[in-house]
Each structure stands twice: as structure tokens, then as C-alpha cells.
C-alpha positions in Angstrom: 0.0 0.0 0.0 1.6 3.4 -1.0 2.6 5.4 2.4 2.6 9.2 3.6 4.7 10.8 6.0 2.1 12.4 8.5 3.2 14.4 11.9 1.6 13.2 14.7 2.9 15.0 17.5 5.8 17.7 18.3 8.2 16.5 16.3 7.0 13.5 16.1 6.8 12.1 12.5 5.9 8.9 11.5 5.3 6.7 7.7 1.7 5.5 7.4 -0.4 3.5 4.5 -3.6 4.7 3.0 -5.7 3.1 0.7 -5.8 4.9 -2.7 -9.9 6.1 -3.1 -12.2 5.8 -6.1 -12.0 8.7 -8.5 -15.4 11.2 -8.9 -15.9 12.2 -11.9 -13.8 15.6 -12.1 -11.0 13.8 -10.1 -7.3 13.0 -11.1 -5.0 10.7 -9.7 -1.1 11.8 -9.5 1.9 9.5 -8.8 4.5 11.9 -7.0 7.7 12.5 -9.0 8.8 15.1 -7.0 8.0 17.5 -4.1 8.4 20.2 -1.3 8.1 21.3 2.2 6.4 24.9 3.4 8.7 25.7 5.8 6.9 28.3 7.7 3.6 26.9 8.2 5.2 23.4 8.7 7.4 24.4 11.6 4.8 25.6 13.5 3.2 22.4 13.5 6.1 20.6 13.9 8.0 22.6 16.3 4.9 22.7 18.6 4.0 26.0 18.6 1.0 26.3 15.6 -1.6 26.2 18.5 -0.4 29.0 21.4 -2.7 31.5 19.4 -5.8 28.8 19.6 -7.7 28.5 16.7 -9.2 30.7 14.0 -12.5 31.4 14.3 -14.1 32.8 10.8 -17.1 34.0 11.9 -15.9 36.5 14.8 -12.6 36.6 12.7 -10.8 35.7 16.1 -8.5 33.0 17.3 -10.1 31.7 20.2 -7.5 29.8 22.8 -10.0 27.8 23.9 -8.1 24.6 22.0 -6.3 21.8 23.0 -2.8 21.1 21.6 -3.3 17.6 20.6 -6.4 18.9 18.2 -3.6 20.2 16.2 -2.3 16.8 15.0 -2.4 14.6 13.2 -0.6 17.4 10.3 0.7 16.1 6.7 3.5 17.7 6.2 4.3 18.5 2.6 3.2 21.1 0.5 3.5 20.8 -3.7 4.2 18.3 -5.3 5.0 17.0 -9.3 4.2 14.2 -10.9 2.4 12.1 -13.4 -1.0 11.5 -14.0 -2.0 7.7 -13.9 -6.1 8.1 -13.8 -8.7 10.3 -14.0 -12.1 10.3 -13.7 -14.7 10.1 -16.2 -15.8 14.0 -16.7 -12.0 15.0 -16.9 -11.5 17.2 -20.1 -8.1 19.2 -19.9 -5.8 17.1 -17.9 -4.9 13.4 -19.8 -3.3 10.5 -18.7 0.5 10.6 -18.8 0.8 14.5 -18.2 2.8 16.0 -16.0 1.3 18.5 -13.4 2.1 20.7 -10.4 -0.1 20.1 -7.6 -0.9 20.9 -3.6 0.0 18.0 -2.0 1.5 16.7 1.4 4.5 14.1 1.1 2.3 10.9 -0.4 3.6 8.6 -2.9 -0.3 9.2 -4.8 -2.9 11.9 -4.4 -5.9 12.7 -5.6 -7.1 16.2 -6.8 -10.1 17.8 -8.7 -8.8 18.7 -12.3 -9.3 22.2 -11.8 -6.2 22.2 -8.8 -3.8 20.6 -11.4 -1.1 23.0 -13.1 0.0 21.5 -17.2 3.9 21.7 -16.9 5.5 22.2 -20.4 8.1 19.5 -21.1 11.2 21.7 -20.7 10.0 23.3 -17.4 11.7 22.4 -14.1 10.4 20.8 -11.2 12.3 23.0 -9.1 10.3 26.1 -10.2 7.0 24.7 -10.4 6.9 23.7 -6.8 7.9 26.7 -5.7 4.1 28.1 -7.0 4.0 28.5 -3.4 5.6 30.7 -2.2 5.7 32.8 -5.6 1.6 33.7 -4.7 2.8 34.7 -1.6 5.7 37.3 -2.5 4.0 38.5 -5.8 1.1 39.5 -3.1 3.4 41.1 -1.1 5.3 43.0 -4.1 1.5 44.4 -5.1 0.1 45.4 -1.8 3.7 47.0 -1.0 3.2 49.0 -4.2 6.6 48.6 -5.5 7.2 50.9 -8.7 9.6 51.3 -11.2 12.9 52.9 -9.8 12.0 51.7 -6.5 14.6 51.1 -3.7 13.5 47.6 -2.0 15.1 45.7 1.0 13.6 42.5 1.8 14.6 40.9 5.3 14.4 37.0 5.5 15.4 35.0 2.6 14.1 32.0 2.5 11.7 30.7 0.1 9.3 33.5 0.0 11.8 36.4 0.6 14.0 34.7 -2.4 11.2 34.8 -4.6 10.4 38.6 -3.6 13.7 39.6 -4.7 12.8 38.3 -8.3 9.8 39.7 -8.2 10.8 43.6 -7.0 14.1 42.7 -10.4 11.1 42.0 -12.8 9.0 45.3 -11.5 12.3 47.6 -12.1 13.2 48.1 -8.6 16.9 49.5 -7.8 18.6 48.8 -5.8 17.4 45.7 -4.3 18.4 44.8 -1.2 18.7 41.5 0.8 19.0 41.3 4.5 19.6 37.8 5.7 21.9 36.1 8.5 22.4 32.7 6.8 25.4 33.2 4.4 24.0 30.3 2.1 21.0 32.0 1.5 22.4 36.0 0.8 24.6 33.8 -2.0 21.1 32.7 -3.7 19.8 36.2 -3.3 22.8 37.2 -5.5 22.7 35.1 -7.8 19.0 36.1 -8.6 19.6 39.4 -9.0 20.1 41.2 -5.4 22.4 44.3 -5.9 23.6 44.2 -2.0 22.9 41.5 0.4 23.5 42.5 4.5 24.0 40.3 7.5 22.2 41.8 10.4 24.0 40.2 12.7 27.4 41.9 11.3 26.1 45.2 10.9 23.8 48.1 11.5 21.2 46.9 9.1 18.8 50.3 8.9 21.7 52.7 8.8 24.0 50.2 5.7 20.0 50.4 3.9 20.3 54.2 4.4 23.9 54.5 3.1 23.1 52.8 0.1 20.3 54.6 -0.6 21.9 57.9 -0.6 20.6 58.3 2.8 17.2 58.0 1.6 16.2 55.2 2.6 14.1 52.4 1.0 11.0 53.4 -1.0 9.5 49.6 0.4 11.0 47.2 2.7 9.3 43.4 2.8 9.7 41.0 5.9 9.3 37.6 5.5 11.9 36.8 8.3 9.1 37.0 11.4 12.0 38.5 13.4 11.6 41.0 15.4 14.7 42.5 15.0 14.3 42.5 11.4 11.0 44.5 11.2 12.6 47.0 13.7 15.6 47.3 10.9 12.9 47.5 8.3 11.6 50.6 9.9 14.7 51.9 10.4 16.1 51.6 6.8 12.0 52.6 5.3 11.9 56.3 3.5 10.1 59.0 4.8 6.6 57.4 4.1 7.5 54.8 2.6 5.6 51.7 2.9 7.0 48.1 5.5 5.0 45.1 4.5 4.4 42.5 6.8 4.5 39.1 5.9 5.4 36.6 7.7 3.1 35.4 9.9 5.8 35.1 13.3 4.8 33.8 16.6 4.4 36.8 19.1 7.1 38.9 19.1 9.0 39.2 22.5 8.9 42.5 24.2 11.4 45.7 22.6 9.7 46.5 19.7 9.9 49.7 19.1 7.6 52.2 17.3 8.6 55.6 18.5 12.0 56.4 17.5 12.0 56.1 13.6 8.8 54.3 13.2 6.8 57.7 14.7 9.4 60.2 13.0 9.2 58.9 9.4 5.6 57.9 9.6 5.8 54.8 7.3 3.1 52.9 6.3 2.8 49.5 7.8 1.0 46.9 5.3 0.5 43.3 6.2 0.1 41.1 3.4 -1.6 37.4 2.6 -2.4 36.3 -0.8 -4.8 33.9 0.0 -6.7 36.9 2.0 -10.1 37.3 0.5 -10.8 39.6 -0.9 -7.7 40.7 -2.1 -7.0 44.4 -1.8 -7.1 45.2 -5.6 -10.9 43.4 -5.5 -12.7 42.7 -8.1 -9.6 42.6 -10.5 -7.6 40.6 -8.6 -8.3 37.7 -6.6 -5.6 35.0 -5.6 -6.4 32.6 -8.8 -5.2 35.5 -10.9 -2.1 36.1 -8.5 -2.3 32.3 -9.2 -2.0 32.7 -13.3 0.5 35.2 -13.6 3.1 33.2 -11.4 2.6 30.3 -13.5 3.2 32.5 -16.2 6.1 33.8 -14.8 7.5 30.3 -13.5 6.9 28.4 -17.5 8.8 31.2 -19.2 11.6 31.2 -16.7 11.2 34.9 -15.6 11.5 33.8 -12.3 12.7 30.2 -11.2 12.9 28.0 -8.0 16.0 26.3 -9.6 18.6 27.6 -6.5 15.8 27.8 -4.0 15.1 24.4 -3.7 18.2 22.5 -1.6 18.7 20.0 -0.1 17.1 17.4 -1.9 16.5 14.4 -0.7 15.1 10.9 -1.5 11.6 9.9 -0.2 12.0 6.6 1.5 14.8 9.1 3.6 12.1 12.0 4.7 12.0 10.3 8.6 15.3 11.0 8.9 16.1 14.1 6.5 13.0 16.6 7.7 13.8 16.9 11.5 17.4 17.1 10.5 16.6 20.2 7.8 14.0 21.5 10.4 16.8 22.0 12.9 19.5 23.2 10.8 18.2 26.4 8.4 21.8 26.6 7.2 21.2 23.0 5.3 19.6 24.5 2.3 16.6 26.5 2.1 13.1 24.9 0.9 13.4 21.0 1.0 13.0 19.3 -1.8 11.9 15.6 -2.4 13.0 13.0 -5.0 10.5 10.3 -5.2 
């Protein structure tokens, strides 16, 4: 029976067997040929702390603590996946037998999808780019709400997957220069080689005041967090021009205490955006909603304007994931999204 690798507890992982299900009649079935982690959302739920805000309530548009911890599991980790297409069901009319598609999935040897969730990949497209989709949705909403223009100065703090993929993004909208502010060395390497024109270590420097020296003392015009750090949004508004705009988002655990928002922050009087996607509706409703955020990173991702080529490391095999994802989950300076190899 084909397995998935399900977390069941704080980090606590562990292979289980599913029986694959009949198709309906919109349905595909995939056979995984590759995949990737979400390393944000997963970590919560693996690290243990995904509950200490309770849960989301939609109606009041609260989370209510009112939860208990063990509700929280069992979570599939995984997030996108490529792979083949071995069945499909009856009213299936644009996805065939034998294609290969992009698709949300957790780490599953099969999975089944309606057709309408699959993504066509081209022959010559990589893997490597289409799973990283997600997080392209995510920074191309974070590039629109943070209004970045041509001739912008942009610093974006935290590159991982999402911060990586904003760099490209503020590149292809004509912003200069673009900045990346990032302790892990591995990761201000990728941002260079997609196109950062300066990449900082906070942890070596005075990241606010190095964003205002190479900006002429200006400052930048939009600065994006996607670290969650503390530290790194106070550096944001530091190194933000006289109302300019800091967009939030990550979505961090609770800050600890020291943030401050006198100082700079009430001086320059930035504005302060957070930003989600998958948010609906999206702030540019009705003409944009997250399918059509959706569509033009696909676009993007097929003609290789942006890619997912050095983003995705390590990559490992899938009977190794028990072993490889807690060792990736505690050491950030392994890589930066995981990848799997089925």
C-alpha cells in the first residue's frame, strides 16, 4: 500500500499506508515525482508552537485559545508536489493520462485532486520552479500590496523561500537597488545570484543605517519582511523612507517585548501593510483575486522569468524524509526549501 509521512505529535513524524480512493468524476489521480516542504507553516506544527494562538475562528474573525494542543495533529506535512498522472475520472476534459502536473500535496507517494487544482507543466519546465508556486503567490502579493514601482529602492529581510522569490519579483517590476538582509550566508549567496544588488548580515552590521547609506541616505521606498524576526522588522523601519511603505509578511509567533515604534517608526511615519495572498478579498478586489495572482506566477514560473532552480536544496530521496526533515527543520543553514526526489 503506497505510504505518507504524516506528523503526529511535536516532532514527532511517523510513515503511514492509506488506501488509494475511487475517483469522482472531475477527479485526477497523481503519482508523486517530486515534491516540497512549506517551511513556515510546517514548523509551526512541527515545532509545537502552531496552537499558542488557539484556533481561528471565521465568523468573529478571532483566534479563540479555547483549544487543545493535541487537536492540532495529526498534520501532513508537505506542501506541492510534481508528478504524473496515472487516472482520471470520467468528466476529466483538460488534464490526460500521462501529463505531468504541479499540484498541492503533502508528502504521499499518490494523491488525488479535482482537475481544476492541477497546473500542465510544459516538457522543458523544471520541477524545481513549479513547486515553488507556493511561495511565488505569496511574495507577488506582497510586491502588489507593497506597491513597489519602477525605480523603487526595495530591502527584503528573510530569505528564505518567499523572501527569495520577492527579490525576483521587486528585479522584474524595475526596482533598484534591491536589497537582501539575511543572516544565513548560504541564503544572501542565492539572493545574489537572482539578482540582489547588495545583500547584509544583520548580525554583522547596522542593518537600517548600511540600507540608508546605500540609498543615498534616503532610505528604501518599500521594505518586505518575511523573516518574522523581530529584530528585522525594527531594521525595516529603520532603513524605510520618509513614508514609505513596511509590508508584513510573515506570519511570526508573538514577538518578545522591545519592539519599538517611536524612535524612527513615529518620525518617518511609514506605512505598515501586512500582506496574505490567499486573503479574500484581495485588496485590488474585483480585479484581482488570488487565482489571478495564481495565473500570472505560473506565467512567470513556465517562461523562466522567475525560477525555483537555486531555492530548492537539499534534496532528498523519499523513503529518507523520517530521517532528513527533522534534521533540515533544525539546521536552516542545510539549504533553504526541502525538496523531495521520489
Amino acid at each position: 500500500m503506497p505510504r505518507k509521512l504524516v506528523c503526529v505529535g511535536k516532532e514527532e513524524l511517523e510513515w503511514q499506508v492509506y488506501e488509494e480512493p475511487d475517483l469522482e468524476a472531475c477527479e485526477v489521480r497523481v503519482r508523486a515525482q517530486f515534491a516540497a516542504t512549506k517551511h513556515g507553516t510546517e514548523m509551526a506544527f512541527f515545532k509545537g508552537y502552531a496552537g499558542s494562538r488557539g484556533v481561528y475562528d471565521p465568523e468573529y474573525q478571532v483566534f479563540c485559545r479555547d483549544v487543545e494542543q493535541g487537536e492540532l495533529y495529526p498534520f501532513h506535512v508537505g506542501n506541492m508536489m510534481v508528478g504524473e498522472v496515472e487516472a482520471i475520472g470520467p468528466e476529466v476534459s483538460h488534464v490526460e493520462v500521462g501529463d505531468s502536473v504541479c499540484i498541492y500535496s503533502s508528502f504521499r507517494e499518490t494523491s488525488v485532486v479535482q482537475e481544476n487544482a492541477c497546473w500542465k507543466m510544459s516538457p522543458e519546465m523544471s520541477w524545481k520552479s513549479a513547486v515553488c508556486l507556493d511561495p511565488a503567490d505569496f511574495a507577488l502579493g506582497a510586491i502588489r500590496d507593497g506597491h513597489v514601482r519602477v525605480g523603487d529602492a526595495v530591502a527584503v529581510f528573510g530569505l528564505g523561500a518567499i523572501g527569495l522569490m520577492v527579490i525576483q519579483f521587486a528585479r522584474l517590476a524595475g526596482a533598484h537597488p534591491v536589497i537582501g538582509v539575511e543572516p544565513l550566508s548560504n541564503r544572501r549567496d542565492v539572493a545574489q545570484e537572482l539578482g540582489a544588488d547588495l545583500t547584509l548580515d544583520p548580525t554583522a552590521c547596522d542593518a537600517g543605517l548600511e540600507i540608508k547609506r546605500a540609498t543615498g541616505k534616503r532610505g528604501v521606498d518599500v521594505a518586505i519582511d518575511y523573516s518574522g524576526a523581530k529584530d528585522a522588522v525594527q531594521q525595516a523601519l529603520r532603513g524605510v523612507a520618509y513614508g514609505g511603505n513596511v509590508v508584513l509578511g510573515s506570519f511570526p509567533a508573538p514577538y518578545a517585548p522591545g519592539l519599538d515604534l517611536g524612535a524612527e517608526s513615529h518620525i518617518n511615519v511609514p506605512d505598515v501593510i501586512f500582506s496574505r495572498a490567499c486573503s479574500e478579498p484581495n485588496r485590488d478586489h474585483p480585479r484581482w483575486d488570488n487565482d489571478r495572482i495564481y495565473d500570472v506566477c505560473w506565467r512567470l514560473l513556465c517562461e523562466g522569468a522567475i525560477t525555483g532552480e537555486p531555492i530548492v536544496r537539499p534534496v532528498v530521496p523519499f523513503d529518507d524524509l523520517l530521517e532528513e526533515y527533522p534534521r533540515v527543520a533544525a539546521h536552516a543553514e542545510a539549504g533553504v526549501k526541502l525538496g523531495v526526489r521520489y
